[in-house]
Every structure is written in C-alpha cells, then in structure tokens.
N, C-alpha and C positions, 0 to 999 in steps of 0.2 A: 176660915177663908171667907171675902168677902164675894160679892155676885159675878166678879170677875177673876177670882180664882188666886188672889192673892190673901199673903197671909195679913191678918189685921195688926193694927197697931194699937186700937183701942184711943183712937181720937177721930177727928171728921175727916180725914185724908182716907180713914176705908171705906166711906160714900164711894170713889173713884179711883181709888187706886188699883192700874192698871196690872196685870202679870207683867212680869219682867219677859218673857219671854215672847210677848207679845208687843214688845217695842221693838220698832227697826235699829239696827244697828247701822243707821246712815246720817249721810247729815240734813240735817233740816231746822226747822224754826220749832218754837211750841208756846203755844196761849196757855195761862190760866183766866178762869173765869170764875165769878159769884155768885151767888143764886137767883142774882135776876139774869144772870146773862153778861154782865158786863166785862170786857176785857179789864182785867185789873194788873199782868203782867206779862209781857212779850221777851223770849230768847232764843238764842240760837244756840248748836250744838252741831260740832263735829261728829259725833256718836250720839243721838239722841237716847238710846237705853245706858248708856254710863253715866249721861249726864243726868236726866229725868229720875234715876234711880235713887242718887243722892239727896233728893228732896224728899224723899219717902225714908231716910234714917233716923233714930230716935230723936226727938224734939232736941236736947239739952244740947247735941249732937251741930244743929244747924244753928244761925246765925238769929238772931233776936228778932229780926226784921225777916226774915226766910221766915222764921216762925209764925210770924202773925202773918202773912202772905198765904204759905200752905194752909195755915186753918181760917183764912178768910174763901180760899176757892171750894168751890163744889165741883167744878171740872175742871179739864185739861185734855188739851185735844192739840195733837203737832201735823206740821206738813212736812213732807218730807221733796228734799231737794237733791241738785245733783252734784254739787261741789258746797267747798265751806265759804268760796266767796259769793254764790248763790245766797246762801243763810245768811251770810251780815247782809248783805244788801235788801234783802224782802224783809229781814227782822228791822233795819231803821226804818224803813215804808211803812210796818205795818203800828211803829212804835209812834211816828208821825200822825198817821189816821188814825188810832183807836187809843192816841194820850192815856197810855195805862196808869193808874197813880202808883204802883211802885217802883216806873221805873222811871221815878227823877232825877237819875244822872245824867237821862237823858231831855230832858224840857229844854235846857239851855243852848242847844243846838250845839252841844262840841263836845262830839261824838266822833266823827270819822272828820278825816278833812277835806278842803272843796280846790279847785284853785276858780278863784279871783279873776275877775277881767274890769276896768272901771270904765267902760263906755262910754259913758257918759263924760268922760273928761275931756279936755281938746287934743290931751298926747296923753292915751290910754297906758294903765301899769297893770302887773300882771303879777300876784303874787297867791301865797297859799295861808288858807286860811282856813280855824273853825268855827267862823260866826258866820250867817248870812243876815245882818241887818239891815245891811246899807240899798237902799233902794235904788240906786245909780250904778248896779254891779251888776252883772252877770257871773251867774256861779256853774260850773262844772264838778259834779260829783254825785254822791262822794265816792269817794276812793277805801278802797279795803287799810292799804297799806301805804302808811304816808312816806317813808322811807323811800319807798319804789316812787311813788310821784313827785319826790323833790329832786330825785335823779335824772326821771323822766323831762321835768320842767329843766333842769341843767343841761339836756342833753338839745332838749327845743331851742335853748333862746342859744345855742352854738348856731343853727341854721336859720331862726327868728329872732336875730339879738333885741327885742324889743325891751322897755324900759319895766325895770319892778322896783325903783327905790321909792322911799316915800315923795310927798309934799314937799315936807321941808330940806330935805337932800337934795332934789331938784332943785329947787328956789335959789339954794346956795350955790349948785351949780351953775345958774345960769347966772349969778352975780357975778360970781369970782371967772368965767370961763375957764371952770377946771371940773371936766370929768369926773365919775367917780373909777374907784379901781376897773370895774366889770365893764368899764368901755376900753380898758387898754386891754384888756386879756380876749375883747371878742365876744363878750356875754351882752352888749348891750350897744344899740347904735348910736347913742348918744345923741340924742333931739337936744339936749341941755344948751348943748353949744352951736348946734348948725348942722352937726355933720351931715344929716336928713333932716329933711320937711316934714311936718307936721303932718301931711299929709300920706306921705310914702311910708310913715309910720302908721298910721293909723289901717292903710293897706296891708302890712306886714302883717298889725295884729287878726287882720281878717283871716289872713290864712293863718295863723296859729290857730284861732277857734275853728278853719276847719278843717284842721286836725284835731280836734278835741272831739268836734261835733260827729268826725265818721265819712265827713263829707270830700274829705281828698287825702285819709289817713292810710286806706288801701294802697292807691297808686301811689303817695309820698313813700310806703315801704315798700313797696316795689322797686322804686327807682334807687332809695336806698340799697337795697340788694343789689341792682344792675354795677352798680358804683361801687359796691364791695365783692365783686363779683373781677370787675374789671382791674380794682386795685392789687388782687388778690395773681391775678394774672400779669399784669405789671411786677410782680415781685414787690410792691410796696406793701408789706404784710401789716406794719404799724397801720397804717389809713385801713386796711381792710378791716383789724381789729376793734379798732373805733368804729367804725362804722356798722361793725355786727353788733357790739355792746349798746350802740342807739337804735339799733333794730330792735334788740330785745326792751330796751327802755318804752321807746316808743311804744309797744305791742301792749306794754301794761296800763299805759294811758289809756289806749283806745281799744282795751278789753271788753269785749260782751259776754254777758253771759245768758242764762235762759231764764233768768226773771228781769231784764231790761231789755226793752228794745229804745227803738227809734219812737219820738215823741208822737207821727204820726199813726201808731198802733193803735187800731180802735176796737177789741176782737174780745169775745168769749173761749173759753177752750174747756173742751168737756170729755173728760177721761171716762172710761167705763169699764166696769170687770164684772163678767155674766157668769151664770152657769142656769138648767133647768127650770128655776124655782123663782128665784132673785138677780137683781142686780145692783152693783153700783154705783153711784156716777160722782163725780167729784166735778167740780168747777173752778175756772179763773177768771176772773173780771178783768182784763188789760184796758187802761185809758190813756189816755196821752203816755203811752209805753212804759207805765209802770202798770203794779198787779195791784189791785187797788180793795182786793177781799177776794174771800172765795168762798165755796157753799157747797154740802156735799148731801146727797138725797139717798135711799132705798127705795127702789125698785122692786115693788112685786109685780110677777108674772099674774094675771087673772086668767089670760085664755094664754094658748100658747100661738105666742107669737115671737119673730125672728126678731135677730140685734136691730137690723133694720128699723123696724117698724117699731122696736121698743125706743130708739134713740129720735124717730118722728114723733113718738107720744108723748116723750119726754121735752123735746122743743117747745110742743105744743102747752105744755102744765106751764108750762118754766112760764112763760113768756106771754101765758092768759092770763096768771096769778099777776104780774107785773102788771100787765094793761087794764085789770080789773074784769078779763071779758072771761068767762070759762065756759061758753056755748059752743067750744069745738073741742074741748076735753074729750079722749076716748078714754073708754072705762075697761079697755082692752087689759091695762096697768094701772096702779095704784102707788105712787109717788108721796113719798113721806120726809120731812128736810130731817136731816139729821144734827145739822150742822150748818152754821148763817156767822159768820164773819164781815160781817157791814158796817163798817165805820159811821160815827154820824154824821161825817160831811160826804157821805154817797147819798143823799137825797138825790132821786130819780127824776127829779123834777122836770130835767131835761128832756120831755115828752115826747117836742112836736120838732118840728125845722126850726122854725123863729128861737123859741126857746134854747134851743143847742145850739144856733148861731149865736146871740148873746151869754152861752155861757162860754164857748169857743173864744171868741172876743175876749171877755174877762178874762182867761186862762191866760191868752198868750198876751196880753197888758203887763201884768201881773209875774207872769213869767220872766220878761222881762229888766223887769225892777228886779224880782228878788228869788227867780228859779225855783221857784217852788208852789207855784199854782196848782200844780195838776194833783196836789194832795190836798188843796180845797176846794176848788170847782165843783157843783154837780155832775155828776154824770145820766149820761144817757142809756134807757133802762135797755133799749136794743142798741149792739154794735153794729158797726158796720161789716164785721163777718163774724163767723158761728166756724168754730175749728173746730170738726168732729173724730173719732179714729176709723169710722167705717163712715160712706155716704147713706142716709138716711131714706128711707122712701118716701117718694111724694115729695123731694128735692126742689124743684120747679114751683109745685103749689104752697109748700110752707116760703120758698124765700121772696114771693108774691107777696104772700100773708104779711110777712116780718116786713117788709119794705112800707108795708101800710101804715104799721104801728110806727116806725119809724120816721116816715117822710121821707124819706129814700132809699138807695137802690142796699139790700142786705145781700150778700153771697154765703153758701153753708159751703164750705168742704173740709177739704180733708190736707194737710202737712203732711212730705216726704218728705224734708230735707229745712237744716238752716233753725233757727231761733224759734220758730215756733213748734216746728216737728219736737224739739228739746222738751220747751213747756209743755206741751199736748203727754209728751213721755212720763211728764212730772205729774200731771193729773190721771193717766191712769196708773203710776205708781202709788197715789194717795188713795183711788177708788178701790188697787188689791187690796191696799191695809187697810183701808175701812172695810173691805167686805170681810177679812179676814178676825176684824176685831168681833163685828158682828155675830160670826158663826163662832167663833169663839165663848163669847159674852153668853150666846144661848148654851155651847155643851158645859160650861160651868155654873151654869141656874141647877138647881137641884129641881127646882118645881119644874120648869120646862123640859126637863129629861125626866121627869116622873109623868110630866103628859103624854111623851112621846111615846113611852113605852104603852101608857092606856090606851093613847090612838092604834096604837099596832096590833093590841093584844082584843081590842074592839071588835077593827076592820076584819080581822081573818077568825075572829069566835073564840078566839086561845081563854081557857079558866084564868089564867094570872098573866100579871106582864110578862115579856121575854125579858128576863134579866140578864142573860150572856145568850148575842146572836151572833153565829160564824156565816160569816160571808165568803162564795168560793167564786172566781175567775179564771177563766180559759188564756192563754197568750200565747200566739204564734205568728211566723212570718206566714206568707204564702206558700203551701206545698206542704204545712204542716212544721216546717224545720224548729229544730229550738223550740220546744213545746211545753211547756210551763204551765202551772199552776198556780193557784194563791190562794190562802184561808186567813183573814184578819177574825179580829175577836174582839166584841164589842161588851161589857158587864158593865152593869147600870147606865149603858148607853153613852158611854167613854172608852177609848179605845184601850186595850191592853195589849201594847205592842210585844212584850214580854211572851205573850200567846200564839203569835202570829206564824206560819208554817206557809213554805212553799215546795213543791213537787213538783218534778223532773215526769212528764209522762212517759211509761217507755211502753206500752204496747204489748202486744201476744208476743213479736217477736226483738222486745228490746229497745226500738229504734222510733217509739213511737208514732207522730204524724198520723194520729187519728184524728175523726172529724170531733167538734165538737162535744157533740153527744158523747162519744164513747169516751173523751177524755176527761169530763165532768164524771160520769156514772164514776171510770177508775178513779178518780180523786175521791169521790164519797166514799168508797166501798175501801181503800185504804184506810183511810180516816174511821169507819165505824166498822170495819170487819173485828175489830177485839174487845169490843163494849164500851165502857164506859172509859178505860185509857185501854189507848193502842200501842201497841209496840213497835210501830211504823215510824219514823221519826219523818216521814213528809218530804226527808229528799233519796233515799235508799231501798230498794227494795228488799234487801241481801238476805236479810234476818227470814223474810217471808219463802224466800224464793230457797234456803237453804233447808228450811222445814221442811217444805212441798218436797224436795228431793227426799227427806229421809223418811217422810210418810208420819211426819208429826205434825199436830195442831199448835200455832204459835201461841205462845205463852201469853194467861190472860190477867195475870197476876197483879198488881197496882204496882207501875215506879213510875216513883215520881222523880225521874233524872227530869229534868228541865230542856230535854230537846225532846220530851213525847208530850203526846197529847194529855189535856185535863180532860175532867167531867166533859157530858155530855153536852149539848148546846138546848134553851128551849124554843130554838127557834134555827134552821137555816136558811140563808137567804143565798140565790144563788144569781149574776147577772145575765139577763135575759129573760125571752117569754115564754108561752106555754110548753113548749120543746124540752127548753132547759128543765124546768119544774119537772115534768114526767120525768125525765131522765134523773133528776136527782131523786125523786121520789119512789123509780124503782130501783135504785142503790140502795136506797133506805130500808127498804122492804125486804132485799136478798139478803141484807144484813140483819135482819131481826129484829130493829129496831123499829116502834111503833110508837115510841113517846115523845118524839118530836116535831114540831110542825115545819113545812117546808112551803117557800112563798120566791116566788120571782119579781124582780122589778126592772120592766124594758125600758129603757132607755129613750127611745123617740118623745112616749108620752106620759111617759111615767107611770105606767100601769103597772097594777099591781096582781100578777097571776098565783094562783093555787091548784091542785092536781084536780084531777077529773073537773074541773068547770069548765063551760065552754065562753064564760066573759070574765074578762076582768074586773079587781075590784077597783074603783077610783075612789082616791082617798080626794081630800082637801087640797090645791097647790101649797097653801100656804099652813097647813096644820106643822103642829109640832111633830105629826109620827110620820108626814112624809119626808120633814127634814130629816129625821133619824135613819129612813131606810136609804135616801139620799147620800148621807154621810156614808153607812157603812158602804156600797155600791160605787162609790165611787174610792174609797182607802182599799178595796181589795182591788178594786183594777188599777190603781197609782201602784199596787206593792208589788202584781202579776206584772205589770211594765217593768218596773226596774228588776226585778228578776230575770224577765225574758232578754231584756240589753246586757246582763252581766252574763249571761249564759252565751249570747251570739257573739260579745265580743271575745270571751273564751274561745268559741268554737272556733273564730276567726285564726285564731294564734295556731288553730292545731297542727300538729307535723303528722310524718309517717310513723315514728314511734308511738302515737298513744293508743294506736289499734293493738298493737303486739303484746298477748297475754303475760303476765309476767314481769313485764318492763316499765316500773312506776318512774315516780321522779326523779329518785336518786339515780337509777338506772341510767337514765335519760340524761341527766348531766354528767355521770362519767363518761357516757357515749360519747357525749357532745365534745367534751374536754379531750380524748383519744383522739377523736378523728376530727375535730373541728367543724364536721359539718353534717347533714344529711348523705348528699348526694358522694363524698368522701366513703361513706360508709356504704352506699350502692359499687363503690368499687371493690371494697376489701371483701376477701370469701369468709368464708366464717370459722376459719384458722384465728383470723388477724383479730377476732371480736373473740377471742378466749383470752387474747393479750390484756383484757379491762379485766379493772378489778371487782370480780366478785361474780364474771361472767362462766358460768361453766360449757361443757362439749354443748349439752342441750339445749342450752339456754342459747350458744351462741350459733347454732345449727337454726333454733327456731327465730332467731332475729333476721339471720338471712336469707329465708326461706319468703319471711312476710314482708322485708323489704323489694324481695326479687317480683313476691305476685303483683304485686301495684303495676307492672311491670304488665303481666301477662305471663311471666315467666313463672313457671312451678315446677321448681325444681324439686327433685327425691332427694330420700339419703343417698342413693345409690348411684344417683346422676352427678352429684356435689357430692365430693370428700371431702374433707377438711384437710387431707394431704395431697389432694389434688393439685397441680400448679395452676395460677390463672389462668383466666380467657386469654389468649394469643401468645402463648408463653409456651415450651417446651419444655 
C-alpha cells in the first residue's frame, strides 16, 4: 500500500494515487499536475471515483498518450460540483486559464458551441458557432449542448425573426429582391428586401441578446406561460403546446447554473468543515462571473477558539499574504495552503482603484470584440464581497480593513438563497472532502499511527503503546428513554468495525433510564465481568440473567462466535470527564481486572482525564496522539447515535402486543391477520383468540387479560370465561 492506502502499481502513479474509496462518487472537474506544480491536464466527470479510477489501470491498459500524462503528474486533486453541466462548464474555464498541454483538443476553441451575434454590422446576423475569432462579434456561451441550442435559437427567431444567412446569401438577396426560404416560413424579417428597416432590426436583435444576456429572459417566460396558459383555456391546445415546447427551449438558453453568474459578480466564497482540532476551508475566486481558480488551506486550532473567530483569522492570513502586510496576523490559528489553483493570467496586479478601473476597461473592450476577456484580464486580489457560511467576528472592523486594501467599499456575509448560496454549498462540499482526505491520509501513514500510539502511551505512563483501545458511549433521549450504549475498537490505531458492540441498558429493573454513571459502570462490568472473552454478546442480557436464576457462574470458556467479545483492550477510553473515568474505573475494579489502563477525553476542551487525579492531562492540539484519541471519541459516539435512532425509531412502531409474554412476531402477525387490527382484538374475549393458529386456552386467556390492563381493566379467570357471552350480550 502506498501513504494513502492504496494498493501499488509499481510506477510513479503510487506517489498519489488516492484510495478509491476516498473519491467522491459525484460529479465534478479534476486537475493533474507535475512536480513543479503546473496544471498539465483538466477534466470532468459525472462520477468522479469511476472516472479517476480508470487512470490508475495497468499502463498497456490505457491509451499511449493517457500513459505519458499519468506518469508525467505527481498529483491530482478534483472539485467536486453539483450537476454534470456545472463540470463542463468550470472544466472549459479552467482549461482556458491554466492552457494544460494535454488537453490540445481543446487550444482551438471548438469545444462547446457559442451562438454568434455580428454587431458590428449595419443588419446584424445571428448564428451558432465554435470559433470566437472574429473581433466584430459578440458571442454567448458556451453551451453544454448544441442540440438544445439550435432548437432553442429556432424557437427565438419564431418571436425574433432576425437575419442568420451569410454575406453572400444576403447580397444576392438584395440583388434579385428574393427572400430566402426562412422569410416565407416566419424565421426571418427579411431586411434583404425592405420588409423592416435597418433599424427596427437592429432593435429586434437587442432584445434577443436580452434574452440571452438574463436581462428580460425571466418576464419573456413569464408572459410566455401567461399565453400558454390562456391558449390552453381557449381550447387552442395546438398554440398552447408550441408554446410550452419554447418555454422549455427557452429555459435551456438562459440556464444558470452555480459556477456562472452574471458578468457583474465580483465575490470570494469560502466553505469550511471544523471539528475540535482542525479545520478546512476551501475557496472560490468569482470575477466578472466566472470562477477564475480556487485555493483550499488547513486550519489548525492553536488555542481554542470559535468557527467565528477562526473564519476572522482566516480572512485576516488570506488577505495579508495578498497585500504583503502580515502585522495583523493572529497566532490564535495556524493556516497552511494545501492547495493554489492560479492561472497565470490571475496576476493581482489589480491593487488599488486606478489600477482596477483600467483593468475593468480593458475587460469590457475586449469583451466586446471577442467575449472572452474576463479569462484574461487581471484580477483584483480583494472582491467586492467575502461569501462566508457563518458571519465572522469583528465583521464591521475586517470589512473596514478590506475596503482599505481594496479602495473601496468590501461587504463580508453570508448566502441564503439563489446562485451564490449553490456555490458557497460547492465550497463547503470541497472543504468536507479535503478534510476528509486529510484525516484519512494520516490513519493510513503507518509512521503517524505509530506516533499516535507513543503519544498516548507517553501522556498516561502506559509500558508499550495501546495497540487495541475500546472506546464506550452513553446515548439517550431525555428522561433516560431508549438508552444505549456503544463500544468501537480501535488496533493499531485503525478502526476495526468487525469488533464494534452495542448495548441495550436495562437497569436493576429491566427498563433501564439510568443516569449516566450507572449506565457506563453496567456497560463495563458486562463487557469484563468474564475476563478476557465474555459471553455477553452486548445486546442481551438472557445468558447472564438465566445463570443468576439457576445459581451458576457464566461460562468463562473462549468462543470465539463472532457476536462476543475478543481479548482484552490495553487501553479504555471512555467519553467524558473525571465522573466518567471513576465510574469506569470502578467497573473495572469490581471486575478484577487490573491490567488495563482507563483515560477519559471531555469534549469541551479536549482534556484528557485518568482515575484518582485531580487535573487533567493536556496533550498537544495538534499532536498525533490527540488526533488518535479524537478519532476514537468521536466513532464511538457516531456508532452510540445511530444505534440510539434505530432503537427509538423501533420503539416508535411498538403496539400493545410486544409487552405480552409469549407473543413474538409470528404470533403478532397471525393476530394481526385474524382480527385485522389492535383495537379488533380489544373487542374479541378470549374464546375468539383460540380461533388463531397455534394460540392455546392459556395463551389466549393471557393475551386478553394484558390487552384488557392497558385498560385499567384486570380481569380474572373467574371474572372472564372463555364461555362467557360478551359485554352487552345475553
């Protein structure tokens, strides 16, 4: 296995070749890259782990040119997005900015297609195309699918007949004063010969760009529907159906999605996924409303401080590293890039005001002519907003700050709704799987879970590392209900889910809803009351509770069935603080057990408690053996949660049958099936429940009996016969 837990191949792809299981199964883009860093190829994928995975198959396997590609990268790193027409569109953006060399299918720009507008001319034409050469055009795109937009443009020039024949087809037209077909059928107003002025045309084509542009695409569907809405109510079904079919047309033209906006977008957006220890943040750079790079950091905690205040510190690095100034840096966090996606034509150059007025300018010149500026311009190292997913403290004083660096006025908040909320959702989707890769990357280092264990085995004085530590959790609602337990098992400091046990607490008298304390002690004392394997299997008590009655000691004999417990642990760790530790360490104790060490870790601060001490031990935030106790501490309370939910939502479903000794499932569905119902069976006496099969006198005496107490009613034998006639019945 290589450092990330995959198997090798025995060539340079196991420098970085990631686990399969640690790829998203979503769609997004993915970079490779060389050893200095340079983007060398951009793609997209519907499934990023189907797709990604086939680059990792035997060399002879992949494609001549795949082949020198994979063994030219040293990494590979994907973003992950929220639809597949999200991924082409940021994958041609980013294939534009960071010119990978092997993806020269794409240099020539006919890639996706654009549609055309020739402005520039005196009776503008309008057609679809995949060059942008022409510097007299204006281009809209591109588009996912060309299909849908030659439809979409058929579906326009029915309510914009504007002109799309060439030069020379016009020319001829207006020699001969003969139209072409598409002015007799209503696709085209025919400027050729008069029918419109040059001018009323050239109006036309304004409103078709803005429809293209977003800017009167809304209310044009609107009023479409109102018209198909009306035709629809007329009985005219034919115009209604045309009319829906260019609704849907329409909608794909002037589709948005969350990595385009509106050309005015001038914004940062910064995802983030925390926990205790760490964090992670991911980034998107929006410039004239495309993503123009992004950039993703680790976050360590140094003192503990709130998401707040970590995402004010984090503003604060980000954005002194840029301006060169790092005299307001807090040292509260420590901020490390993991990851830089910067095209080379993002030079920041654009500093001050002057400067970004002039590159503004150039953009929209530039734009102009050949629609495609805003992937070479500079950009400006401050936006004009900061999209965060919590607000940041010290809100007011940083966007002070940031307006300074800028030259004007910056705003930090926060997205609820609409195109940016999307993107912001897309950056903290990237910041879980970077954080996830992270913590991953480290339980698959052999060397870093060999420190882990030394740090642990340090901190608490242990002779050797703890090579298998069982971790226990408490879980319950309020009032005690649904009371659960959880034990995860951790061996060489990787989970062994295979080990993992949970318990049902049930108390002195069955029904458990003990506090804490006493439900932790009985989770231990089950667990080690039979030495080194127990015969408790962690959700039953039956085997224990059937001894006690016959005045035998349960069996301490080794089986190894696979629902009991292994060896002993050299280490338990249980969640919580001093409280908890006592109370496991006097289970420990009534059990006879004296060779295991017993350590808490609370949660607030991450302390680290052991029995009789009156302080805590503090480990390191950022060592390897606090990550370790981190991990297990929190896998046993993920495993005590989903236990306790599958148990309340059981308890949810229960009827009056599952109290009734005797009366298991099968039972319960014959019932069901006889009488159809519960409260059916609250009528019948308990004649009528001898009718089921397999129900006898007693059996059907005692179902009657505990249906009737719910009741308040408790009946005898001798008050209820079975040959008795009903209630109100002679």
């Amino acid at each position: 296995m290589n450092k990330n837990g995959a198997p090798l191949l025995g060539d340079s792809r196991d420098l970085f070749r990631p686990k399969t299981s640690d790829i998203p199964a979503q769609p997004g883009v993915y970079k490779w890259r060389d050893g200095e860093g340079r983007v060398i190829y951009v793609g997209k994928a519907k499934n990023l782990r189907n797709r990604l995975t086939n680059y990792f198959q035997p060399l002879y396997q992949l494609h001549p040119r795949t082949q020198t590609m994979v063994l030219t990268a040293r990494s590979l790193e994907w973003t992950v997005v929220g639809t597949e027409l999200e991924s082409l569109t940021l994958e041609y953006t980013w294939i534009k900015e960071f010119d990978p060399r092997f993806n020269v299918v794409f240099r020539d720009d006919k890639t996706y297609p654009y549609l055309a507008i020739s402005s520039a001319e005196r009776v503008p034409r309008v057609w679809v195309t995949r060059s942008r050469k022409r510097r007299d055009t204006r281009y809209f795109g591109p588009y996912a699918k060309v299909w849908d937009l030659r439809h979409s443009l058929d579906r326009l020039l029915k309510t914009f007949p504007v002109r799309t024949c060439s030069q020379n087809v016009y020319h001829k037209a207006e020699v001969t004063r003969r139209p072409c077909l598409l002015a007799s059928i209503g696709k085209c107003s025919a400027p050729c010969v008069g029918r419109i002025s040059a001018a009323e045309h050239r109006k036309m084509c304004e409103q078709l760009v803005g429809v293209l542009t977003g800017r009167i695409g809304k209310s044009y569907i609107a009023q479409l529907t109102r018209e198909m809405k009306e035709a629809s109510a007329e009985l005219e079904f034919e115009k209604a159906a045309r009319l829906r079919d260019q609704i849907q047309m329409l909608s794909t033209v002037v589709e948005q999605n969350a990595v385009v906006f509106d050309s005015d977008v001038d914004a940062d957006f910064f995802g983030v996924e925390s926990d205790e220890l760490e964090a992670s943040v991911h980034a998107f750079y929006v410039r004239a409303g495309s993503i123009r790079g992004e950039r993703n950091w680790s976050v360590e905690r140094v003192e503990d401080v709130t998401d707040e205040e970590l995402i004010a510190d984090l503003i604060v690095q980000v954005y002194s590293e840029t301006a060169g100034d790092t005299s307001n840096v807090s040292q509260s966090t420590v901020v490390t890039e993991q990851r830089n996606a910067i095209g080379s034509t993002q030079t920041v150059t654009a500093t001050d005001a002057l400067a970004r007025a002039q590159a503004t300018r150039e953009r929209n010149e530039r734009q102009g002519q050949t629609g495609r500026a805003d992937l070479l311009a500079p950009i400006s190292p401050v936006p004009r907003e900061v999209i965060v997913p919590i607000e940041p403290a010290r809100r007011e004083e940083l966007e002070s700050w940031l307006s300074g660096l800028r030259g004007g006025a910056v705003n930090i908040r926060t997205a609820s709704r609409g195109g940016k909320k999307q993107l912001l959702d897309r950056a903290n989707d990237n910041a879980r799987q970077a954080m996830q890769r992270s913590k991953m990357s480290r339980i698959s280092d052999m060397g870093a879970r060999t420190t882990a264990m030394n740090d642990v085995a340090k901190a608490l004085g242990l002779e050797q590392a703890p090579l298998r530590i069982e971790c226990y959790d408490i879980s319950n609602t309020v009032g005690g209900a649904f009371q659960v337990a959880s034990m995860v098992v951790f061996e060489d400091a990787i989970a062994k889910k295979s080990e993992y046990r949970r318990f049902a607490i049930r108390g002195a008298d069955g029904q458990g809803a003990l506090d804490d304390l006493s439900a932790l002690y009985e989770t231990l004392t089950r667990r080690f009351r039979h030495g080194n394997i127990a015969g408790d299997s962690g959700e039953s008590m039956d085997n224990e509770r059937r001894a006690s009655e016959q005045g035998e000691e349960p069996s301490v004999q080794q089986n190894i069935n696979r629902h009991h417990f292994a060896y002993k642990p050299n280490l338990v760790v249980v969640d919580g603080g001093k409280p908890q530790v006592m109370a496991a360490a006097k289970a420990l104790e009534d059990c006879g057990v004296d060779d295991v060490a017993v350590c808490g870790l609370a949660k607030r601060l991450e302390e680290v408690w052991v029995p009789d001490d009156d302080y805590p031990i503090i480990l390191k935030r950022q060592s390897e053996g606090m990550y370790l106790l981190q991990r297990v501490r929190d896998e046993s309370h993920r495993f005590a949660i989903t236990y306790h939910r599958q148990t309340r939502r059981k308890g949810a479903l229960r009827s009056a049958l599952d109290d009734i000794p005797g009366v298991g499932e099968a039972y319960q569905k014959r019932l069901l099936n006889h009488f159809g119902s519960v409260r059916a069976m609250r009528e019948a006496n308990a004649e009528d429940f001898e009718q089921v099969k397999g129900v006898g006198k007693a059996k059907a005496e005692a179902i009657y009996q505990a249906l009737h107490a719910r009741d308040g009613q408790r009946p005898t034998k001798d008050a209820v016969s079975p040959n008795s006639p009903k209630d109100g019945m002679d």
